[in-house]
N, C-alpha and C positions, 0 to 999 in steps of 0.2 A: 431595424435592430436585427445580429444577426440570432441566429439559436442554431447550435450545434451538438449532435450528439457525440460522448466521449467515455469512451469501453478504457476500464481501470481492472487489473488484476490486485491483487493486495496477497502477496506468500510470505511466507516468512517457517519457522520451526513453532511446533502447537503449542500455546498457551504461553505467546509474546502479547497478545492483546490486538490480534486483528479484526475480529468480531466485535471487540468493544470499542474499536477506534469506527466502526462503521456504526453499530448502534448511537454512538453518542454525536457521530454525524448526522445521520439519517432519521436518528427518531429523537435525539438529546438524550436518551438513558445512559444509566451505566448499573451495571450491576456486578457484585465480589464473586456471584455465584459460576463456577466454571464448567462448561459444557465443551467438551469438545466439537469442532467443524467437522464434519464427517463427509468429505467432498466437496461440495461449493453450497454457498447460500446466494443470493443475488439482491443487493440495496440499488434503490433507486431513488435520488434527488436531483431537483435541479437548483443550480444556482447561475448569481451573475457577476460575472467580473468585468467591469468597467462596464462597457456597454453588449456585452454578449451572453447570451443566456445560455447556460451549457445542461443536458440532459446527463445528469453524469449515472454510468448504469457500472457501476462495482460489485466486481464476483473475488468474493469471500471463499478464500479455499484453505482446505485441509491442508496442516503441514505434516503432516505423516506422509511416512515414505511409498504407502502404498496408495494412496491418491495422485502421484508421480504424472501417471496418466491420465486423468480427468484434468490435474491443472495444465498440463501442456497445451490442451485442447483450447481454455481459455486465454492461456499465453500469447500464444497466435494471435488472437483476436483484438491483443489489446495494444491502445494506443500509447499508455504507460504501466509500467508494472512498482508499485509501492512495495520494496521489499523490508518488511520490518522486523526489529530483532528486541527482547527487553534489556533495558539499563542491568536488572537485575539479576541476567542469568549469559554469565558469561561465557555457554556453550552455544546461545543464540547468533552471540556476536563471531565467534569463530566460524559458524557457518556460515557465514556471510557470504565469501567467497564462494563454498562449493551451490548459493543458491543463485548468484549472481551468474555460476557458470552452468547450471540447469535454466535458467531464465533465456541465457542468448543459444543454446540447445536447443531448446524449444520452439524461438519467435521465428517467425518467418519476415518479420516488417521492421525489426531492429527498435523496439521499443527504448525509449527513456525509460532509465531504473532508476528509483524515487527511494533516498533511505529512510526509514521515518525508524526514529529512538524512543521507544515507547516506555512508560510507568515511571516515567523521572520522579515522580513523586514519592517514590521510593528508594531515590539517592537521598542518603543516611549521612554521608560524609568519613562513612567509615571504613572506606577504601573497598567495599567489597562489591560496590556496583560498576560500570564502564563509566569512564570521563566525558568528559565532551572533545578532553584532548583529546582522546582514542580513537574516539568518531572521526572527530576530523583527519586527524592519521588515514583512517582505514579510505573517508570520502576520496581524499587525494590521494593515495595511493591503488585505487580501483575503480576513478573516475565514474562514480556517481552524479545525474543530472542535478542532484541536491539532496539537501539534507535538512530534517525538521525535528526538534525535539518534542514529545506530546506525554500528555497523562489525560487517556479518557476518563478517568475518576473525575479529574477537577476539570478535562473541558478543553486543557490548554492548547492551543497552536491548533488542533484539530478543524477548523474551518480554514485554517494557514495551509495543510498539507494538501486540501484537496483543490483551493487555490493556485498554489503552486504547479500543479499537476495541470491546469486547465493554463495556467499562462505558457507551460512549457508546450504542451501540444499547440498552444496557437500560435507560439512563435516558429516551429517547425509546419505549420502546414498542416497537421497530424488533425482536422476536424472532418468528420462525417454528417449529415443530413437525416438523412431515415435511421429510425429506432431500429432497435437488433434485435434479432427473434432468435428462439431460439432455435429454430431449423438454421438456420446462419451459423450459431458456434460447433453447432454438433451437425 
């Protein structure tokens, strides 16, 4: 069987719900209460898809403008980068682009960039969150590796997105062996 380790950045603009798509991966919580990231936190699980067991090591960063430099440090590093934005705040989804174009700034290895649509469970119907049409517009038109809808409140898709992330690096080749230290990202 194999086991491969796989470096995940997760950026997005503060208080999309990156922390709590990692909390509700990594430990199943979720909590309403809001803390901002304040440079990176780092989750660790492993899971398996199909027959390979993947060490997956997710650094959780800051979306303020002045952590710029601590995430690029991580950016590098990583094999995919999940950039995610919330349904419900439509100044998320407009940056989409300028993070998409600080993410290939950044990488040195041309990572897959992973979109993940966060707090659907907050689409009301009342026109004032992003569609799914929109998503998909913005996928195809800025060629995204993929795309996941999620709500870590309720759980949803959230074992989907980081799935997806471990079939896309293994069909590119993109796995590693030894654990990453952190003398390695910094």
């Amino acid at each position: 069987m194999a086991k491969y380790r796989l470096p995940i950045a997760i950026v997005g603009k503060e208080h999309v719900g990156k922390t709590s798509i990692c909390l509700r991966f990594c430990k199943d919580t979720f909590s309403d209460d809001y803390r901002s990231t304040l440079g990176s936190q780092i989750f660790e699980k492993q899971m398996m898809v199909d027959d390979t067991i993947y060490d997956l090591v997710i650094w959780d960063l800051g979306g303020q403008d002045q952590f710029n430099n601590e995430c690029s440090i991580y950016i590098k590093q990583a094999y995919v980068v999940i950039l995610a934005f919330s349904v419900d705040d439509l100044d998320s989804f407009v940056q989409l682009k300028k993070w998409k174009e600080f993410i290939h700034e950044c990488a040195d290895n041309d990572p897959d960039v992973f979109l993940v649509s966060t707090k659907i469970d907050l689409r009301n119907g009342s026109g004032t969150c992003v569609t799914t049409g929109q998503v998909q517009s913005m996928v195809d038109k800025m060629g995204f590796s993929g795309v996941v809808e999620t709500s870590a409140k309720t759980g949803y898709n959230i074992s989907r997105v980081f799935k997806k992330t471990a079939e896309i690096c293994h069909s590119r080749g993109r796995n590693a062996y030894s654990p990453i230290s952190m003398k390695e990202i910094l």
